[in-house]
C-alpha positions as CSV (number, residue, x, y, z in Angstrom):
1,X,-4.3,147.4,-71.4
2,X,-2.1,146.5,-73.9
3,X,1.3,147.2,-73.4
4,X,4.9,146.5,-73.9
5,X,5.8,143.0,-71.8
6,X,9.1,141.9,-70.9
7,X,8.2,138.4,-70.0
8,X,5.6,135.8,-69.7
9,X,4.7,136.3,-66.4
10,X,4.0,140.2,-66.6
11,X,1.9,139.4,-69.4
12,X,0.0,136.9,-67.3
13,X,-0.3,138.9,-64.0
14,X,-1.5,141.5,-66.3
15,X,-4.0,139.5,-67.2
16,X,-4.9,138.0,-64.1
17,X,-5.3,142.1,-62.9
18,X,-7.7,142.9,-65.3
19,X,-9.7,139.4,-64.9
20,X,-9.1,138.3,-68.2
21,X,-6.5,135.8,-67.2
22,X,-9.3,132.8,-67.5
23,X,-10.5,133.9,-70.7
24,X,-7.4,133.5,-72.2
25,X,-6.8,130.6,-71.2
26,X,-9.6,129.4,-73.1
27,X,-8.3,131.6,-76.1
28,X,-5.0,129.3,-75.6
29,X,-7.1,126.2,-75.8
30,X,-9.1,127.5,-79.0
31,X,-6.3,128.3,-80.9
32,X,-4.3,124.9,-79.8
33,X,-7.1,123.0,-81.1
34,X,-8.1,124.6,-84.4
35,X,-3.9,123.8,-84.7
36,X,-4.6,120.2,-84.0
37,X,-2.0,120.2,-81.3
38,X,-3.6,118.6,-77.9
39,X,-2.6,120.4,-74.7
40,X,-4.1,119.8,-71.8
41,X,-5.1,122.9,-69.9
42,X,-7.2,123.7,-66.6
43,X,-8.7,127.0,-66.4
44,X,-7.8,127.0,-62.9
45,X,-3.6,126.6,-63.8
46,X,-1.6,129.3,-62.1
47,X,0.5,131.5,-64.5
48,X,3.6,129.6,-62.9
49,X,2.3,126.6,-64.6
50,X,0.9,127.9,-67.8
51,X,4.1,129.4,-68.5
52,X,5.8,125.8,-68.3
53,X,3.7,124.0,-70.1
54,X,3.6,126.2,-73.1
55,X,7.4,126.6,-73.3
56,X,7.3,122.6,-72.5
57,X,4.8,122.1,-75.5
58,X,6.4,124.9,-77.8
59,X,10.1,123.0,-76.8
60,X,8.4,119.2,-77.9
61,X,6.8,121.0,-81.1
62,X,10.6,122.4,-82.4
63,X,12.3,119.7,-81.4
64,X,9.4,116.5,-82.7
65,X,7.0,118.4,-84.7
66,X,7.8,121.2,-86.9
67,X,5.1,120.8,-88.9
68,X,2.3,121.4,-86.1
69,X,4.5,124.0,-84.5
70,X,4.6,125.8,-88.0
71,X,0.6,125.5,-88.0
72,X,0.4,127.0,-84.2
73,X,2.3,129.8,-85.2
74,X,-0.1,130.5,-88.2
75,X,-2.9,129.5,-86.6
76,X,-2.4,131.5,-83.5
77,X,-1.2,134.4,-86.6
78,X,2.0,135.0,-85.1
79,X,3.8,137.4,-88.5
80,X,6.6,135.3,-89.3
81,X,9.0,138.7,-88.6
82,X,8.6,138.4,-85.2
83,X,9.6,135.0,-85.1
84,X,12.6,135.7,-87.6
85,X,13.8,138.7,-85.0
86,X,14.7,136.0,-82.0
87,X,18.7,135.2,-82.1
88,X,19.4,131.9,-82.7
89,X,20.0,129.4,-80.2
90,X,19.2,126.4,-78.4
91,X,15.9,125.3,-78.9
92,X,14.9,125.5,-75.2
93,X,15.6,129.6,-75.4
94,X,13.8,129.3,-78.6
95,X,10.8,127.8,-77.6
96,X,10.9,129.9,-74.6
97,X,10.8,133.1,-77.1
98,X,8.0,131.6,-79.2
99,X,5.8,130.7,-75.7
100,X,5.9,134.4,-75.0
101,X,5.2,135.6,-78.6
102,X,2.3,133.4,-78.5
103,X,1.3,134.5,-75.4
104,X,1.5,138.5,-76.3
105,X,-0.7,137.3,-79.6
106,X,-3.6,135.8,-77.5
107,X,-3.4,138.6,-75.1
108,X,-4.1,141.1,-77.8
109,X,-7.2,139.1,-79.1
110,X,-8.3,138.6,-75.6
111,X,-7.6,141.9,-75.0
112,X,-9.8,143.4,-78.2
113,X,-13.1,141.0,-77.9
114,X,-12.9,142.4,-74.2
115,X,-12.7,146.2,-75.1
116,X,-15.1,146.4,-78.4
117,X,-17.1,143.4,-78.4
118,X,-20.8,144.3,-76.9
């Protein structure tokens, strides 16, 4: 079910209630690593925690990295309009933006392999 979220955690419970929740986790893990960006993440973490430590992680990459957060966002092929359309701020409501534009993104390809692969 892909659908319109309003937050992280309606995106995650959405997840969890289709049982797809673990998988992307892993998807989160993939792309995090093809970025070169460590992050460590249990498939067991609750969404509570997942949400934290991505905006945490997202937060340290704006702030320390730009370079490797520029590379996440490619990697993870978040369209640079999306990113452009959230009002600046600080970067702590920034990162928290980009967590959940990352999460949507990972959704969708979790979402798709689930629906039409075989």
């Amino acid at each position: 079910m892909l659908s319109n979220f309003t937050n992280s955690l309606q995106l995650l419970e959405v997840a969890q209630k289709e049982q797809l929740y673990k998988k992307l986790v892993l998807q989160l893990k993939k792309d995090f690593e093809l970025a070169n960006v460590p992050i460590k993440l249990a498939t067991d973490i609750s969404p509570d925690e997942l949400k934290t430590l991505l905006h945490e992680k997202v937060y340290v990459l704006i702030v320390e990295k730009f370079d490797q957060y520029l590379n996440l966002l490619y990697v993870v092929d978040i369209p640079e309009s999306e990113v452009r359309k959230i009002a600046p701020a600080d970067a702590v409501d920034i990162s928290a933006e980009v967590s959940f534009l990352l999460l949507k993104r990972e959704w969708q390809k979790v979402w798709f392999k689930n629906k039409y692969s075989s």
